[in-house]
N, C-alpha and C positions, 0 to 999 in steps of 0.2 A: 637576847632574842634567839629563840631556836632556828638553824639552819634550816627550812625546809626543804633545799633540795639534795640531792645527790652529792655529800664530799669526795673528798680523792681523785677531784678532777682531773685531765689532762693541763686544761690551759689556766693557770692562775689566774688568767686578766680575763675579765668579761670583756670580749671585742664584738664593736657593730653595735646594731638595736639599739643606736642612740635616738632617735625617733619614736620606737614604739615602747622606749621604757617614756619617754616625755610624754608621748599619749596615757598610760598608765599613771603616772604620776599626778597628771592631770585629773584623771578620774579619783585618785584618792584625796587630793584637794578639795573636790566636789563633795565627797563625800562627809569629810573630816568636816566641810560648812554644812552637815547637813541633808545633803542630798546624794540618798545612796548611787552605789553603782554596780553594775554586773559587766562584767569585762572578760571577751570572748576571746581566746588567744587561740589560734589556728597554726600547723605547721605541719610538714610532712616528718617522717618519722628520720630522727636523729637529728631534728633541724633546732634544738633544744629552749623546748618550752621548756621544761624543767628548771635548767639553768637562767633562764630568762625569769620565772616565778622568783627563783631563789635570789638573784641579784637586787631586784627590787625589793624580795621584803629587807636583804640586810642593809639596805640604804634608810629605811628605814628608822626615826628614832624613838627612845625609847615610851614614847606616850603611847607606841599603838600595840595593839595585840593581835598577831598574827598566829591562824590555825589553818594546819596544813590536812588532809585526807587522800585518799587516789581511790577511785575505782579499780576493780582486778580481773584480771580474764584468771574465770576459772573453768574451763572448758564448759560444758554443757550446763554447769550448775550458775546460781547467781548467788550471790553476797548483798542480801537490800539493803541499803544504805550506808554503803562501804564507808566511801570518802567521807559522810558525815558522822560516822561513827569513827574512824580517824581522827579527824576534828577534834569532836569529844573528847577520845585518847588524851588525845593531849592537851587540852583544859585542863582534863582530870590531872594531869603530873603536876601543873602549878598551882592548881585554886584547890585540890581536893573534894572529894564527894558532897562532904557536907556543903561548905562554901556555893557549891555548883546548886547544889538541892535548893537553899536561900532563894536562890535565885530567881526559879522555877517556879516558887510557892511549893514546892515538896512535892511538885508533881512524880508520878512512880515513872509514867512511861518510857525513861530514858532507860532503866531495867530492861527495856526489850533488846538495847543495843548493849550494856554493859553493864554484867552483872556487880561491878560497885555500886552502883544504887539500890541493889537490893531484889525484890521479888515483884515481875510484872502484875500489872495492877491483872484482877482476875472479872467479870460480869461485863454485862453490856455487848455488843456486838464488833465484830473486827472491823469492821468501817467507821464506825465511832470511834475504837480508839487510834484507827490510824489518822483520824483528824485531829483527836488532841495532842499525838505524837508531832502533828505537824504546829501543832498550836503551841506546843512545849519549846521547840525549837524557836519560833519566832518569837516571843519571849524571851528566850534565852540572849539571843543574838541583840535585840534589843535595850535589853536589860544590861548586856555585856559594853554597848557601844554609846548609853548615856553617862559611862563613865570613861571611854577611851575611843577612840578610833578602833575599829576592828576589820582586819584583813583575811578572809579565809580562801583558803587554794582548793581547790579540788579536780586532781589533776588525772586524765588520761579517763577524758569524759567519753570518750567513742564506746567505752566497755561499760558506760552506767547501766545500769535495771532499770525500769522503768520505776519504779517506786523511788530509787533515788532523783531521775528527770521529773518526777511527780512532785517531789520535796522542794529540789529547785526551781522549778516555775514557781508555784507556792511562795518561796521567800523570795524571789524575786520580783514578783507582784506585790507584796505586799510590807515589805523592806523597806520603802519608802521612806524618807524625810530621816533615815537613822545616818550615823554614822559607818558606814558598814561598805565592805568591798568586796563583791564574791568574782573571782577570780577562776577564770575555768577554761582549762588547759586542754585538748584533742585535737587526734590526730587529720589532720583536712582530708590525705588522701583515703581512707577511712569510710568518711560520709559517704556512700555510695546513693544513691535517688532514693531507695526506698530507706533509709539507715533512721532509725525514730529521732537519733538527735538531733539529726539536719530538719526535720521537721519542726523542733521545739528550737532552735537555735533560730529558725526562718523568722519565728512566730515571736522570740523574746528580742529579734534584730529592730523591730519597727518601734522601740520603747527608746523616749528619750534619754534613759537611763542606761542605755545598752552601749558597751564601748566594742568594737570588734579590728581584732587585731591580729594582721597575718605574718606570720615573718618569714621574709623570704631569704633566701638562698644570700649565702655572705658572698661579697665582692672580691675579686682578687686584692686588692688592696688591703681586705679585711682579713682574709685569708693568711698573708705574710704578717698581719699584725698577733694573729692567732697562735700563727708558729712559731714566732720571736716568742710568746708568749711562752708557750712552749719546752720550747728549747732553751729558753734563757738569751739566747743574741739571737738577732737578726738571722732567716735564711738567705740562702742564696737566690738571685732572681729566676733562675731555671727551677729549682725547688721549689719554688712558689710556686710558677707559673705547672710544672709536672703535676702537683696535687691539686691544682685549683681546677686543671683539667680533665683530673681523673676523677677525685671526690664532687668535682662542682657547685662547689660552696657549699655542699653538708657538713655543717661541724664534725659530726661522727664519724663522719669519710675521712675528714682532713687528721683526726687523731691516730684514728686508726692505720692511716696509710702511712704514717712517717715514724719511721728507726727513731731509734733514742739517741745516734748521731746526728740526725739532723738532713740525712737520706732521704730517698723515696723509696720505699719496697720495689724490688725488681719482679718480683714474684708474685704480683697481684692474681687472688685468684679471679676467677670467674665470677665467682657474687658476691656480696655484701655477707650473706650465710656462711658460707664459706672460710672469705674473711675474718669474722668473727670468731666464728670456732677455731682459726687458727693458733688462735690466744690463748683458746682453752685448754685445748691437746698440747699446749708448751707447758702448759702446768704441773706439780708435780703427779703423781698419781692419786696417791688418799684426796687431794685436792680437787683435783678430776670429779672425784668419784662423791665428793662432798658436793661439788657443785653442780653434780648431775642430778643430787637429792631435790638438793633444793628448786631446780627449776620446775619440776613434779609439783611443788608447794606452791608455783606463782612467783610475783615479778618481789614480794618481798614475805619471809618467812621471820616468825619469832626463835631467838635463841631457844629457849625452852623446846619447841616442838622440834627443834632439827635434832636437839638432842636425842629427844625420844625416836627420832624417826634413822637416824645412823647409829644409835647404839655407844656413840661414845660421849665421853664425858664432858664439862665444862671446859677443861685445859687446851683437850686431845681435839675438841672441835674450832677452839680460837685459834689452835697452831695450823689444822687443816686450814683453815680459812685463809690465812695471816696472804700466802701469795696469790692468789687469788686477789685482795685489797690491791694488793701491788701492782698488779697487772691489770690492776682500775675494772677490772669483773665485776665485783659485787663490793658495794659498801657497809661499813657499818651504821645502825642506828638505834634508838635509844634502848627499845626492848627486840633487835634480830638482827637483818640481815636485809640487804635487797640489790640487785641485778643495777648496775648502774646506769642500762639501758633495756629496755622493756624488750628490743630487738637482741640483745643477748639471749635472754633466758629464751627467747621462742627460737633462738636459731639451737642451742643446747635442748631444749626438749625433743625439739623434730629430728635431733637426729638420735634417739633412742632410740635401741631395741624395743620390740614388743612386749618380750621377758623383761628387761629393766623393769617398762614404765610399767609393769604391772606389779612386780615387787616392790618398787617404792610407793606405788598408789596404795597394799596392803599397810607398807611400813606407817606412812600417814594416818590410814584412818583405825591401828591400832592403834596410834601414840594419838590420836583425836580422842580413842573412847574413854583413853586412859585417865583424860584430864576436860572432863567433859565442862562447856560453858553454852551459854545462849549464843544459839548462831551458829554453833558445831553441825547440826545436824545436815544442812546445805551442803559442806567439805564433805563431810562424811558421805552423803549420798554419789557424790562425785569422784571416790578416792574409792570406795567399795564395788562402785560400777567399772572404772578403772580396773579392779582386783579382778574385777569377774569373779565376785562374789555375790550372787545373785538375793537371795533374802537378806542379805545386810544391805544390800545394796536400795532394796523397795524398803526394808525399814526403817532406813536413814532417810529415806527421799517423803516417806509417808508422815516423819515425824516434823520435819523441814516442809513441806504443804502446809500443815497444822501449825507453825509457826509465822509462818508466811500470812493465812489465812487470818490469823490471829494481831492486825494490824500493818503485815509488812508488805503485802500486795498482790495483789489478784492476778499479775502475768508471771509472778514469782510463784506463787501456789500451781499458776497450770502447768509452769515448766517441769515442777515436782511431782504434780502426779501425770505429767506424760512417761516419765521414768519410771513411776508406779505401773501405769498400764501395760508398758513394753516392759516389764519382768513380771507380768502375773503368770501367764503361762509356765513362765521356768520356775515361777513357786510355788510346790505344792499346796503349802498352806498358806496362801494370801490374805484369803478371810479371815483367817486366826491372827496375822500379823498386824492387821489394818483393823478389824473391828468391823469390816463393810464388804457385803459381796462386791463382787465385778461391777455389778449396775450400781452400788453406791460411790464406787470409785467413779465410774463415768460418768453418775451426776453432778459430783463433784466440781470434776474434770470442766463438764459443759457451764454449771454455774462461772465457773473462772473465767474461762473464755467470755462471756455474755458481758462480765464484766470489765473484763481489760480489755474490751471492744475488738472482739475476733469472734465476730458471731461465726465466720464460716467454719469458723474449726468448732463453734461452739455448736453446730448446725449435725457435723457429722457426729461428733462423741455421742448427742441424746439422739440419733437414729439407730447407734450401734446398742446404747441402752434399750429403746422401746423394742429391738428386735432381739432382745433377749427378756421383754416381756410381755410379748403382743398376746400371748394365752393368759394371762397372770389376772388382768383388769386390774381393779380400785383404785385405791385413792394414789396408790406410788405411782403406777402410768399413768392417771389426771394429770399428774405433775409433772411428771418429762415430755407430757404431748402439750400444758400450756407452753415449759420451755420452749420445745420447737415452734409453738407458735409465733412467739414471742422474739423468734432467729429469724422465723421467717420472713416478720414486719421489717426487723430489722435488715434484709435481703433483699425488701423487696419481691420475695416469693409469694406462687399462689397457695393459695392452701391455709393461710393464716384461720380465717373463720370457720372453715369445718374441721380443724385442730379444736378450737375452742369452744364447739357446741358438743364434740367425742367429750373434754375436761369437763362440763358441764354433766355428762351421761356418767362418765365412769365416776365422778367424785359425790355418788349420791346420801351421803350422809353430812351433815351441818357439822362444821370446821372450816379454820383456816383456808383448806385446800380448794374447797368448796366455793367459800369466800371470794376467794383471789380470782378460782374461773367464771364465777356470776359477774363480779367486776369487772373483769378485762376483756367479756362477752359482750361484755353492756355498753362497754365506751368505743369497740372496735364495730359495734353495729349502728351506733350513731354515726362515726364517721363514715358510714357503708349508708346511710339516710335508711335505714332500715329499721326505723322508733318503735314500727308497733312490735318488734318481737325485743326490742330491746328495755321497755317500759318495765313487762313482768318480771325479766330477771332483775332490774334494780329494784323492785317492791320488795322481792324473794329476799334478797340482801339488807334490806334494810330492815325487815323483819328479824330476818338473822342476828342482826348487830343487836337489836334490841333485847336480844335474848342473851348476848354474852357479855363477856365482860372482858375478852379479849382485846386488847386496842386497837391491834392490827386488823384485827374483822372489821370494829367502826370506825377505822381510818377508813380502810377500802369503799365503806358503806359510803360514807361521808364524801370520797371524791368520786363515787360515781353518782349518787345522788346532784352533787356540781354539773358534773358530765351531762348529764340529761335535762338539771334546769334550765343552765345558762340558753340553751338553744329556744327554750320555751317563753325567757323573759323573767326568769324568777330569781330571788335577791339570794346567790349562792356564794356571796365573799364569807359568809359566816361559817358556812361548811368549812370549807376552804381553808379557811384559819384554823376553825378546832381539828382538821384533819394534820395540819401541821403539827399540833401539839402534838396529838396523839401519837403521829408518826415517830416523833422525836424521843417519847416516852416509851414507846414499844421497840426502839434502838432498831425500823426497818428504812434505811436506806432507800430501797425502791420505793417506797409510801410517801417517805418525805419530798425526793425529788420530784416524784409526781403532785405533789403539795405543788410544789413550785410552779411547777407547768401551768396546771390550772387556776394558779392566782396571777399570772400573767396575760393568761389565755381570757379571763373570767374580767377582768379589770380592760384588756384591750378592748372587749367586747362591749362593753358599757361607754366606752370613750372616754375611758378614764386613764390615759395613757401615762399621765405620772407615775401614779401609782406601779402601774404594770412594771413601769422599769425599773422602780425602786425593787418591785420584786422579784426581776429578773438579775437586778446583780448581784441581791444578797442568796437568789438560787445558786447563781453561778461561781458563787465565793463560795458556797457550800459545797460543789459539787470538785472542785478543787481541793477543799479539806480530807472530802470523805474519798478522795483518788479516784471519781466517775467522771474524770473528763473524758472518757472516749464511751460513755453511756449515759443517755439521756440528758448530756451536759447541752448535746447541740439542740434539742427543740428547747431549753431553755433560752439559747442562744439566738435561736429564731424568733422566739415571742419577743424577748429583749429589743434585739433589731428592728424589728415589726414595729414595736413601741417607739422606738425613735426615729424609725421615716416618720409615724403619728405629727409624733413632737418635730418636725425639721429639722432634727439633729443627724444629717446621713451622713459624714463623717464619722462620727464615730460609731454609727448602724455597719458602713462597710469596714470598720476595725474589727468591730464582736464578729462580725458574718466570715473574715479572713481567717481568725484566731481561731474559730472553729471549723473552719475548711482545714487550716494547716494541720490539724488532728486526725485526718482523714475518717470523716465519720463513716459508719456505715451506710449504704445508698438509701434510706429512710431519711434518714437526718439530715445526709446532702442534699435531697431536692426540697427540703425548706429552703435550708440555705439559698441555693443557687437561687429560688424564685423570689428572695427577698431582695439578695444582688441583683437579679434582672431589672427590677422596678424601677432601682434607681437609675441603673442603666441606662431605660428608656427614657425616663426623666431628664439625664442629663444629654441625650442624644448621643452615649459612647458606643458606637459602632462595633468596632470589634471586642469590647466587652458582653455585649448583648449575643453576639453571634457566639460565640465561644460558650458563654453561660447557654444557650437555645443547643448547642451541640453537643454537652455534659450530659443535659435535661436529655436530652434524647436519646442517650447512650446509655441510659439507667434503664431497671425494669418500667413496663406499663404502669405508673400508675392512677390510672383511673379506675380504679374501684373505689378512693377517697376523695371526697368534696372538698377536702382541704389540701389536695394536690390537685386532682384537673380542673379545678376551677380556678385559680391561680397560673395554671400551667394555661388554660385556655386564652386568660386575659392578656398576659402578657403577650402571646403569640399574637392576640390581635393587637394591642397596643405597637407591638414593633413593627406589624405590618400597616399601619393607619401612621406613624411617623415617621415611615420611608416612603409615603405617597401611594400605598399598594392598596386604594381603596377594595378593589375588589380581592384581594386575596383577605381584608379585613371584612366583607362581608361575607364569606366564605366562613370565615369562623363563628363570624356573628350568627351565621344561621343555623349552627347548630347547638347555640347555647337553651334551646328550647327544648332540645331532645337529652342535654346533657346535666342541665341543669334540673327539669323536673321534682319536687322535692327537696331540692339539694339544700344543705346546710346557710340558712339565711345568710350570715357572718359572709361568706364566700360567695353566694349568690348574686347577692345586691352589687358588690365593686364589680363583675361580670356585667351584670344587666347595663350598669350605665355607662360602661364602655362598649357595648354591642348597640345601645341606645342610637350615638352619636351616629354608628355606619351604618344602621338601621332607619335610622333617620331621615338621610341623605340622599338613601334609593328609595322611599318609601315603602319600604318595606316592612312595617313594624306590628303586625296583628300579632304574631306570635311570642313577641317581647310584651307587649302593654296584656296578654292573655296572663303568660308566667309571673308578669311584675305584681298583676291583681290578686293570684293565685298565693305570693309569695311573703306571709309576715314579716313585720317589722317590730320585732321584742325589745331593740333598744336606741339609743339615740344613734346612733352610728348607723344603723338601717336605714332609721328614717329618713335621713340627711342623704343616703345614696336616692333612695326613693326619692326623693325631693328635685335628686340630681338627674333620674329619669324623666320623672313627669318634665322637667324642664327642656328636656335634648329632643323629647318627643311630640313636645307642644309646635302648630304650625299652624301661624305665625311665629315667631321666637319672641316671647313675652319678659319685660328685663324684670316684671317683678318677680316670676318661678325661680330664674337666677339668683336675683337678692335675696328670696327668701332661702337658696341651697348655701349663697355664701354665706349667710347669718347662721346656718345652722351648723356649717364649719365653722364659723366663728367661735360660737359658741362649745363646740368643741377644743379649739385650741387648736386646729390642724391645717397650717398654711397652704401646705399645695393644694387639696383640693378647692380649698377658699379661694384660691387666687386662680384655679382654673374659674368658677365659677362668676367671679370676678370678669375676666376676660370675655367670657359669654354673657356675660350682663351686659358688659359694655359695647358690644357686635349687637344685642337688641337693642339696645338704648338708643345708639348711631340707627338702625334702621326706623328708629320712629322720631328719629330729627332730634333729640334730646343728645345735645355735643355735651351738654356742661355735665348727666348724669353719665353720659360716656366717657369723658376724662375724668371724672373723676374714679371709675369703678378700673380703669386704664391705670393712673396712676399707683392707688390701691394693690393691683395684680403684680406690677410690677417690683415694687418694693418688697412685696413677700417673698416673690419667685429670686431674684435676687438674691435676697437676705439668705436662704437657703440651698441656692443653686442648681432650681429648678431650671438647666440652660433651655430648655428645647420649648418651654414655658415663655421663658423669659423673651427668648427672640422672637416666637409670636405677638407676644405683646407690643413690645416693641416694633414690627414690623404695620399692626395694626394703629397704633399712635404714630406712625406716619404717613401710614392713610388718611387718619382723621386731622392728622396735623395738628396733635397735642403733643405739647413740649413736656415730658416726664418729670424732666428736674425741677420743673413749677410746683410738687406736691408739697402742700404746707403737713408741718408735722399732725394737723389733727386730722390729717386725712384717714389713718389706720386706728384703730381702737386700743392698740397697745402703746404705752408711752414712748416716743420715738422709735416707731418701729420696732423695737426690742422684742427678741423670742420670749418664746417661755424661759428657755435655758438661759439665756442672756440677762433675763433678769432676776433669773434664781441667782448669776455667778457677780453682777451690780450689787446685787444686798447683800454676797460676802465681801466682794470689795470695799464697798461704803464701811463694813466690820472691821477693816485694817485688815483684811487677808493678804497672804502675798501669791503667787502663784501657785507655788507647788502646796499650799493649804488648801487653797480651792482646788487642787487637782484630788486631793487626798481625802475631800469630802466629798466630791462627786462621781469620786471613782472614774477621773477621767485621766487623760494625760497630762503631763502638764503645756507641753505643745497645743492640746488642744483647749484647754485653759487660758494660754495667751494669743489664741489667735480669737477667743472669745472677748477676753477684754481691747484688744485693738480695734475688735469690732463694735464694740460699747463707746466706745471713745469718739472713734468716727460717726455714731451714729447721733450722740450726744453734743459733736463740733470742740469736744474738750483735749487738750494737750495731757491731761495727766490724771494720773487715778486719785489723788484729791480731788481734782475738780470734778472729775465725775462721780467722788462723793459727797459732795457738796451740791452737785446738782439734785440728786436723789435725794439728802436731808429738805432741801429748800422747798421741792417739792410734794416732800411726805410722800415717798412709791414706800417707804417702807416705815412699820413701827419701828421707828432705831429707838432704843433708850441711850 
């Protein structure tokens, strides 16, 4: 098995971290039964993960296959998917290209990372093929670990790309039930608050599958064990205790501070920098001067290129090196060379000359063009900017954009052409270099950002384009003024809608361009309740489509046509559908995801909540593939959520709602989020969750121009002031859901009405509510069941059959908490018309659901009111609810894979759930059923026939 870490150690003996290799071990056990794992290894710099990686895998035997990679600081520029193209590397030494291709199914994509597979696949769109890149890979790893255990490193994650953080959430989601151990090594003190991997590390920490692991600081004791090591004997106790106090348990402190007698440097500089370079300047000179090259090249350079890059030969460069190895500097590895601490090579670059780094940055990226490969282009842009070589430097960075674009990712493309923009002034001919004026660069430019979810930067780049075409008009400013519109939403700024009625003006001929601004006019005026101007433009469009044969036009058609029915009551899952096809066949990204949107959005609206979240997770799986989780992945995310408060499943509603906070979406996307968290919030009566979430909400732009933000935003704020006792500050609100509501989007309207209903109610004060609610259609069952829930709060006397008939028609949706509010207020009418028996029962009823879900703030109403009436709760016989022993939906979707012989993490792996949350399902089945074990409680379910079993 190949070493992955750093040879030519200091200390022979691995000392200390007997613990966190035991933890790690632990997780490869896990995995080797089956059950992968991702394992987060934290440390400050020199506190040696490295050697930590290395020691475990050589304990290692020989059944597993372990693949090493590292991420690389390459100053300004980025390397996508470094570590995993490392990885690769070294596959490729053992198994060979072909073997690997087998594998694969002869998939090409790997081509984009290394050119032995041949020539990257060419058609189709770069979001497609960065999904099948991703889909190659998990395959691969798969296919790799049904024949062996497989352990991959990917070390000194603080320096990943986003593309490569993209790759690994990805297999780390979906790695699952393999053999597999991804292993991932950074720097802790690194993380700073805003640093993207402390966000994706927050986000993959809450996975049962996540091991995280910090190593701290070695012990005095461990310390003399290091040096004995060392040195070969024993130190002396003073000599311990001198280094243990100056290095303080950093490994690389402790090596570096102690003589080769067995001393303590008297001579300690000032820093650690310092330090380190003292080792370097003992070297001999051509050594020096060798290893001055290479820190230029990064923390590990190939033999080959150093050759090209110092000018001397094979012999002449292994002899420069040779002390250097010695003096534990750099090591050797299979195909170069590398720094045997990442903090060497930075503390040797910072201290070059100007002159130096700029001569070695040309030497580089003339022996780069010398021997050009996929991937070159990135160095190069980096090595030629370095040179102050200014048009090599935009033609290497413009060519590295177009590579990046071309599957490797969209924060990688905008870093490329920020480097293009800041050298276009210094290059004459830029337009001749690139193929695109100025404004095609900056749209470029803004499309990247929109996508790697940096609308703000994407916001400025297309104002700097439209003002270098605000004379110009047609169809190319349509196009940079819907982008801006489009930053704007995503902003939260004003101005969105008359951006998108200017694209409507200026894109006046039938096309694509045209298309896009009639559709995103149409559906941004809906949510502004502004139908009648938004009607014509979907006709206009739909005519369009019919006339072309573009896909992309009758996708757009096709989801704005959704857009406008679903509010109307008309049957638009069919659109929906074939707009997905098309989306997929015309290879547009943004079409498809908005497929997605709307067959969640379209399916909640009908009370068909299943459905909705089966299509929110394979949105969400897609949006993952295509690397859009910081774009439109979160109202995916939201509808999902949305769907499972429906279903009772808020557990894992406030898991998707976290997963996509921790991505920090744009403030569009957060304030679903947030208001989906609030809900439950109130529900379960968590105080400072709700105030925190209402303080977020507040802190973001206005916005109430959309129905499907202040009307949500309104409810909640009465909701939390009506369950803190704040009657009046809840009639406060309530009283202006008349003026605010107006018109407003049914969907949104209705849950408003019959929470303003109750405190409306109460003061009597409801003419303007029972006005708006007569006013206000009901297009699908889910309306009509709020409306049902009004006519109920607002009837006086409180009649239990308006109740019954709201909690039947939650029933019949399948959606506990409202049922079992409705429940409760049947039962408060029932007791006032002397009917105890239809009161406890509709009592006992409310409670079981509220319960079962952990509706708390429900629940102890209930409860509080069954001790009023002096009904005993626990007395409910099982046929009191309508679902077989209480069982949810989801409860008895995860009994019928049970009763199947699943075992946990199968049912986790089909429901795309956790498996945590998969066993806290089946204990709940168990208890609810009175059974000790998951036979019996499939043998209860046979006996009963809940399910067709064959």
């Amino acid at each position: 098995m190949r070493d992955i870490g750093r040879v030519g150690r200091l200390s022979p003996r691995f000392c200390g971290r007997d613990a966190e290799l035991a933890a790690l071990r632990a997780a490869y056990d896990a995995a080797r039964a089956g059950d992968s794992r991702l394992v987060l290894v934290g440390a400050e710099a020199g506190g040696g993960k490295s050697r930590f990686a290395e020691e475990f895998v050589a304990q290692l035997d020989e059944t597993a296959l372990a693949l090493a990679g590292a991420c690389v600081e390459l100053s300004e520029g980025v390397l996508p998917y470094a570590p995993f193209t490392g990885a690769l590397r070294d596959l490729l030494r053992r198994r060979g290209p072909d073997e690997i291709a087998e594998l694969v199914d002869g998939a090409p994509e790997l081509a984009w990372l290394l050119p032995e597979f041949g020539t990257p696949p060419s058609g189709g769109t770069p979001e497609m093929a960065r999904a099948r890149l991703f889909e190659v890979f998990l395959r691969l790893f798969e296919r790799l670990a049904a024949a062996q255990p497989v352990v991959v490193v990917i070390e000194d994650a603080h320096w990943a790309d986003d593309s490569t953080r993209d790759l690994l959430s990805f297999l780390a989601a979906n790695l699952r039930w393999n053999a597999v151990v991804l292993i991932v090594t950074f720097r802790s003190e690194e993380l700073h608050r805003g640093h993207p991997l402390r966000l994706l590390l927050a986000r993959m920490a809450r996975s049962a599958a996540v091991v995280s692991i910090e190593l701290p600081r070695l012990t005095q004791s461990q310390v003399a064990d290091q040096l004995e090591s060392i040195l070969g004997r024993a130190a002396s106790p003073a000599v311990v205790k001198a280094i243990y106090e100056r290095g303080d348990g950093v490994p690389l402190f402790t090596e570096t501070m102690t003589n080769p007698d067995g001393s303590v440097r008297a001579d300690l500089p000032a820093s650690l920098r310092d330090l380190l370079l003292e080792v370097v300047h003992g070297l001999p000179a051509e050594t020096r001067e060798v290893v001055r090259a290479a820190a230029v090249g990064g923390v590990r350079v190939g033999h080959r290129l150093l050759v090209g890059v110092t000018g001397l030969d094979d012999a002449a460069l292994t002899d420069a090196l040779r002390p250097a190895a010695a003096a534990n500097v750099v090591v050797t590895e299979p195909d170069g060379y590398a720094f045997r601490h990442a903090l060497i090579r930075e503390a040797v670059s910072a201290d070059l000359m100007a002159g130096e780094l700029s001569r070695w940055h040309r030497a580089y990226a003339e022996a780069l063009e010398a021997d050009v490969t996929p991937g070159t282009a990135a160095r190069l842009a980096v090595h030629w900017n370095g040179a102050h070589d200014d048009e090599r430097a935009l033609r290497a960075a413009w060519q590295a954009a177009g590579e990046s674009r071309h599957g490797l990712g969209y924060a990688e493309q905008l870093s490329m052409l920020e480097q293009v923009l800041r050298l276009w002034d210094s290059v004459p001919d830029a337009a001749a270099v690139t193929g695109v004026d100025h404004v095609g660069a900056l749209e470029l430019a803004a499309d990247a950002a929109l996508w790697a979810g940096r609308p703000e930067r994407g916001l400025t780049l297309v104002e700097l384009a439209i003002g270098k075409l605000s004379d110009a008009g047609g169809e190319r400013l349509a196009a940079l003024v819907l982008r801006r519109a489009e930053l704007r939403q995503e902003r939260l700024l004003p101005g969105q809608v008359d951006d998108l009625r200017e694209a409507v003006r200026l894109a006046d001929r039938p096309g694509p361009v045209r298309a896009q601004a009639l559709g995103q006019l149409a559906r941004v005026l809906m949510r502004h309740d502004l139908r009648e101007e938004a009607l014509p433009l979907g006709n206009e469009l739909c005519e369009l489509a019919e006339t072309s044969e573009d896909d992309a036009i009758r996708a757009e058609a096709l989801i704005t046509q959704a857009h406008l029915g679903t509010r109307e009551g008309a049957d638009t899952l069919g659109f929906l559908t074939e707009a997905l096809q098309l989306a997929v066949r015309a290879g547009s990204v943004r079409l498809e995801l908005l497929a997605y949107v709307g067959l969640t959005h379209a399916n909640e609206s009908r009370g068909n909540h299943a459905a909705a979240i089966e299509a929110g997770r394979a949105g969400l799986l897609r949006t993952s593939q295509l690397g859009s989780a910081r774009y439109v992945a979160e109202l995916i995310a939201q509808n999902l959520a949305e769907s499972l408060v429906s279903a009772g499943q808020w557990e894992e509603a406030l898991e998707i709602v976290q997963r996509a906070l921790d991505l920090e979406p744009a403030p569009y996307g957060r304030m679903n989020l947030l208001l989906c968290r609030g809900r439950i919030a109130v529900a379960r009566g968590e105080s400072a969750v709700i105030e925190s979430t209402l303080a977020e909400l507040a802190g973001l732009a206005d916005p109430r121009t959309e129905a499907q933000h202040a009307l949500p935003r309104a409810q909640l704020e009465l909701e939390q002031k009506y369950a803190d006792g704040d009657r009046a500050g809840a009639l406060a609100v309530a009283s202006t859901v008349a003026e605010i509501g107006r018109g407003g989007d049914p969907r949104y309207l209705w849950p408003l009405l019959a929470a303003a209903s109750r405190a409306c109610a109460e003061s009597g004060s409801t003419a303007d509510l029972e006005s708006l609610a007569v006013g206000t259609p009901t297009p699908w069952p889910v309306e009509r069941a709020h409306a049902q829930v009004v006519r109920a709060e607002l009837a006086r006397p409180q009649d239990p059959a308006l109740w019954d008939a709201a909690a039947a028609a939650w029933n019949d949706l399948a959606r506990p908490y409202p049922r079992a509010y409705a429940l409760m207020r049947s039962a408060t009418a029932s007791a006032g018309e002397g009917d105890r028996a239809a009161a406890a029962s509709s009592l006992r009823q409310a409670a079981a659901l509220a319960g079962t879900i952990g509706a708390h703030v429900l629940h102890r109403q209930v409860t509080t009111l069954a001790q009023r009436m002096r009904v005993d709760l626990a007395d409910a016989p099982a046929t009191v609810v309508d679902e077989p022993f209480r069982l949810t939906e989801r409860e008895l979707g995860v009994l019928n894979l049970v009763a199947s012989g699943r075992s946990n993490r199968e049912i986790a792996n089909e429901l795309f759930i956790s498996p945590k949350t998969a066993s806290v399902h089946v204990s709940n089945i168990l208890g609810k059923l009175g059974v000790g074990s998951r036979g019996e409680a499939a043998a209860v379910a046979h006996r009963l026939r809940l399910f067709d079993l064959d």
